[in-house]
C-alpha positions in Angstrom: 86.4 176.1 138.1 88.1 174.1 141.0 88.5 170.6 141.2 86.7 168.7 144.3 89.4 167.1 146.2 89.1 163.6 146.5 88.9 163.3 150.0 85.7 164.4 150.0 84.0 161.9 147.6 83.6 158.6 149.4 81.7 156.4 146.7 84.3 157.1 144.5 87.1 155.8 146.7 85.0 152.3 147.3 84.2 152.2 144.2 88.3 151.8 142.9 88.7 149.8 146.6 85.5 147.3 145.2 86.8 147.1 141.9 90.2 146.4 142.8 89.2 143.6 146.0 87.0 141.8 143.5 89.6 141.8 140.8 92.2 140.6 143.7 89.4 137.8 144.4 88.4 136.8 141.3 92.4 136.3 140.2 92.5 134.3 143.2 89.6 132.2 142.4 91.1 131.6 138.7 94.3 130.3 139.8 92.6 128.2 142.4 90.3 126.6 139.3 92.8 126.2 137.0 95.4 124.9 139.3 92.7 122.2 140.2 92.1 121.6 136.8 96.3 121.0 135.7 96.4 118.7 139.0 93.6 116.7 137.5 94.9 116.9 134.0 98.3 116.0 135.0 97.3 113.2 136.8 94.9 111.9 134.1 98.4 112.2 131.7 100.3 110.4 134.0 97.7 107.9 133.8 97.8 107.3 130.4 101.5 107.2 129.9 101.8 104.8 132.2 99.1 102.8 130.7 100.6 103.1 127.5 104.3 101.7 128.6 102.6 98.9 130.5 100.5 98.0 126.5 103.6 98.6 125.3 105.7 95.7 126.9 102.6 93.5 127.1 102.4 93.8 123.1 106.7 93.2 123.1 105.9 90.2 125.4 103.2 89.3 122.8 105.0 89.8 119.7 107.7 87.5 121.2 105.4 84.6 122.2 103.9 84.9 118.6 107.3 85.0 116.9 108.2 81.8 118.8 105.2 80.2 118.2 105.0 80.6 114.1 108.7 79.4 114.3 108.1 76.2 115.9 104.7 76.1 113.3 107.1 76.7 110.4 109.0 74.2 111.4 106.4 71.5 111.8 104.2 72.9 109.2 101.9 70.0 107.7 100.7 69.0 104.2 97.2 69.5 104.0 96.1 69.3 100.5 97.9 67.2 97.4 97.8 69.1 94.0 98.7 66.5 91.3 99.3 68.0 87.3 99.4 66.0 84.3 101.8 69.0 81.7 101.9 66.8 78.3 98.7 64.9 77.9 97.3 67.1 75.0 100.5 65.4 73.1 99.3 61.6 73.7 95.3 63.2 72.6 94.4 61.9 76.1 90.5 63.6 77.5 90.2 65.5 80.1 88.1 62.6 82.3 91.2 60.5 81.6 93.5 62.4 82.6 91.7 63.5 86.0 91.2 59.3 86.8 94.9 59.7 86.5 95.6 62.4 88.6 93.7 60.8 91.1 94.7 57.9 91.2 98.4 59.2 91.7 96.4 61.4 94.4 95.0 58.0 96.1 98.3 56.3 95.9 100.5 59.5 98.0 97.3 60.5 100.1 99.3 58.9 103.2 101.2 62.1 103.1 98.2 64.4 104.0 98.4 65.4 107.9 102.0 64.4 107.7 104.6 67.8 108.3 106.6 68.8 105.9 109.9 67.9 107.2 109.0 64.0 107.2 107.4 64.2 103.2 110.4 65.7 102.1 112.7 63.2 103.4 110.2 60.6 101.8 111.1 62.2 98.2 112.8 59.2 96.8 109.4 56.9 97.8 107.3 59.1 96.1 109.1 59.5 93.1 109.3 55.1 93.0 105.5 55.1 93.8 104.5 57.3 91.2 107.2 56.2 88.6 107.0 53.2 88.7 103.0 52.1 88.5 101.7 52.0 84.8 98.1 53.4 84.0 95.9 52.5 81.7 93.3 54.7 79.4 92.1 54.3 75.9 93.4 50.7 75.9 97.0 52.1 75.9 99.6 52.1 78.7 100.9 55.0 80.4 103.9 55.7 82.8 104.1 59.3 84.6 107.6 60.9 85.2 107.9 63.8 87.6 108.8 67.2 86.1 108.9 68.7 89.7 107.5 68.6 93.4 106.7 71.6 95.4 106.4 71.0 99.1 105.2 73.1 101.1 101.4 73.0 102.8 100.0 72.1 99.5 102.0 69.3 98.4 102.1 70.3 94.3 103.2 67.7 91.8 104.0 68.2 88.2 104.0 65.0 86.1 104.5 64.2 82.5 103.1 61.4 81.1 104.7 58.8 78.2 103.5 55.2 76.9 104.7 52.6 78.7 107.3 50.3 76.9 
């Protein structure tokens, strides 16, 4: 049996000629598409890095501000609530209403230190400790002095008394 030369089939050739054209076309068509898409993908990550380095320096600039800010509030930080402890009244049998008219009173007597910053009450240690020392207090019919133990400043102004009968 003889083989048909090729020259003679036609379809055949177009086919092959079709085949290869529309793969030609096609690959043409993909690179087009996807070189669209990269351009727009590209662009869209240039975008974002840039928007990221510009939230980037506006958080530095941020951070900065707020660092100099809670420096300058450290530093003028105010007392805003007096704590006042009586330690030893279980040792004089004193009540617990007693000792709370005690505490404050003490409370009433350094209350001119609340809204006042820090700086300013500690340098005012010396008149505390003479306005609290030195008052007598009176429960039970007996007389009472206080004597600090210790003093905390800081925005809750804590102060730890002890309290002995007054000679």
């Amino acid at each position: 049996m003889k083989i048909p030369p090729g020259y003679r089939i036609q379809e055949w050739r177009r086919l092959f000629v079709g085949m290869a054209l529309g793969a030609l076309i096609s690959w043409l068509i993909f690179l087009y598409i996807y070189g669209e898409w990269q351009e727009k993908y590209s662009k869209t990550i240039k975008e974002q890095e840039e928007s990221i380095h510009n939230l980037k320096k506006e958080k530095e600039i941020w951070q900065e501000d707020i660092q100099k800010l809670n420096k300058e509030n450290k530093d003028k930080l105010t007392i805003q609530k007096i704590d006042v402890k009586i330690i030893n009244y279980e040792r004089y049998k004193l009540d617990l209403f007693s000792v709370y008219e005690i505490e404050e009173d003490v409370k009433e007597d350094i209350r001119s230190l609340l809204a006042k910053d820090i700086e300013t009450a500690y340098k005012s240690r010396e008149l505390l400790r003479r306005t609290i020392e030195n008052k007598t207090f009176k429960a039970h019919d007996k007389r009472y002095r206080l004597q600090i133990e210790e003093i905390i400043y800081y925005t809750t102004l804590s102060v730890y008394l002890t309290i002995q009968f007054d000679d």
